[in-house]
N, C-alpha and C positions, 0 to 999 in steps of 0.2 A: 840772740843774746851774745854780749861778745864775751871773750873768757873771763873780765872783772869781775861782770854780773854772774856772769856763772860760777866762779870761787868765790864771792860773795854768797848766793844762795846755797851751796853745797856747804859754806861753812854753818850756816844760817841751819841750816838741819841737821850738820852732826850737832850743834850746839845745844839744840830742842831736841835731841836725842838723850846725850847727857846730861839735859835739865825732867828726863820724865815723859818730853812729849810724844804723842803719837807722830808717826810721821807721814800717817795717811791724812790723820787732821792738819800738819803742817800743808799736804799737799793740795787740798781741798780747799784753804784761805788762800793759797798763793795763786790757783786757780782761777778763784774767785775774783781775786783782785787783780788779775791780769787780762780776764776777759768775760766775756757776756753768755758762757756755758750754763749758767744757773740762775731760775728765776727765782723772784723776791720769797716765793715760798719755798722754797729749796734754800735760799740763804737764812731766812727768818728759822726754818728747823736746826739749823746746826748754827745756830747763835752766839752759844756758849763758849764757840770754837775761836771767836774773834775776840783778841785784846777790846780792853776799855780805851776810851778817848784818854789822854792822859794830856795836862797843862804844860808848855816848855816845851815841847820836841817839833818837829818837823814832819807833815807829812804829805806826800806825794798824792796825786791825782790817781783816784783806781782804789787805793786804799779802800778798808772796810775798817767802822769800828764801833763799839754799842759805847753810845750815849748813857753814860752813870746817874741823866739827871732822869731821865722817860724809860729805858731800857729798851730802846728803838735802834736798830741798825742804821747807819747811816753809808752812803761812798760818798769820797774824798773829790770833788767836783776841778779841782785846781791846786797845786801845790803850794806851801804857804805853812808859814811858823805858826803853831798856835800858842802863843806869849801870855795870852791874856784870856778872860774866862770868856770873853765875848765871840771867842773863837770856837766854843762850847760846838758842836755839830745842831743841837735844836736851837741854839741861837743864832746861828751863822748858814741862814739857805743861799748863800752865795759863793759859800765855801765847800759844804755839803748837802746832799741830797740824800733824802730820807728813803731807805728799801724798804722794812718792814716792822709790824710790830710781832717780835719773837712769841708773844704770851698768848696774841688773837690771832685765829683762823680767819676773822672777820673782822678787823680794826674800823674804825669808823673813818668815813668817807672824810676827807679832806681837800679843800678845793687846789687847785695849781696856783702856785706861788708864780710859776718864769722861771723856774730854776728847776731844771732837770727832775722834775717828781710826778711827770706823768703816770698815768693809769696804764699799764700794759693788760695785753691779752693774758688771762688769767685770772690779773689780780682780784682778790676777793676784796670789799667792804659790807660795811653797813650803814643805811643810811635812814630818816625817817622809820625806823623802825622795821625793816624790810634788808633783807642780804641780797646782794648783786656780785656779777660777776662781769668784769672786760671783755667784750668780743673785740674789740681791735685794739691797737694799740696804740700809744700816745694820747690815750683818752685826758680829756680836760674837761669835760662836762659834768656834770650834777645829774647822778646817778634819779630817774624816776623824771625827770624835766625834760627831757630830750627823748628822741624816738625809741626805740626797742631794739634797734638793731648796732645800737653801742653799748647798752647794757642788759645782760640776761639777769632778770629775777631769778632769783633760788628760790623754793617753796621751803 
């Protein structure tokens, strides 16, 4: 981080100091969005803690931000003005890639788009009625149609 970025982010948190905010929570988004330290369930639990998509601004690649229309986290896949509604994070998987649904433990399984929204080791779904779990990662398959050893059923 050269010193810009760094008097940048220092001001960036006495800022959200003097606005009320935690500054564990600031430090936990900046974390988030700067690297790969926490998975989809880990960012899906602390939700609340990421701004909304907002229309007209600017955002960077890494960024995190919940979608106002689904209430779905999203990261920022590519840098890029978001001008117009089409730029929306559940309208735009070319801009953004979808982490998690904050509200399900178990979100329903959704197939790979091509755009950065693989299935990681971990991830929970639900699919045909039945909860699964990722043994590897990058998964792109349809959870229950392929072998057993890409996805564990949960009883």
């Amino acid at each position: 981080m050269n010193n810009l970025d760094s008097n940048k982010h220092g001001l960036e948190m006495r800022k959200a100091a003097l606005q009320g905010k935690d500054i564990a929570a600031l430090m936990f988004v900046m974390t988030a969005e700067t690297s790969n330290i926490f998975d989809n369930t880990t960012l899906s639990e602390h939700f609340d803690l990421f701004d909304r998509w907002v229309q007209g601004i600017s955002y960077k690649a890494g960024q995190i931000r919940l979608d106002g229309l689904n209430g779905i986290l999203y990261k920022c896949l590519v840098d890029h003005g978001a001008e117009h509604a089409t730029t929306y994070p559940s309208n735009a998987p070319t801009l953004w890639g979808r982490i998690a649904d904050p509200k399900d433990e178990f979100p329903a399984w959704f197939p790979y788009s091509g755009v950065n929204d693989a299935w990681m080791i971990g991830d929970k779904c639900t699919h045909n009625g039945k909860k699964y779990v990722s043994v590897v990662d990058y998964n792109v398959w349809e959870p229950g149609v392929v072998g057993s050893n890409i996805w564990a059923v949960i009883d």
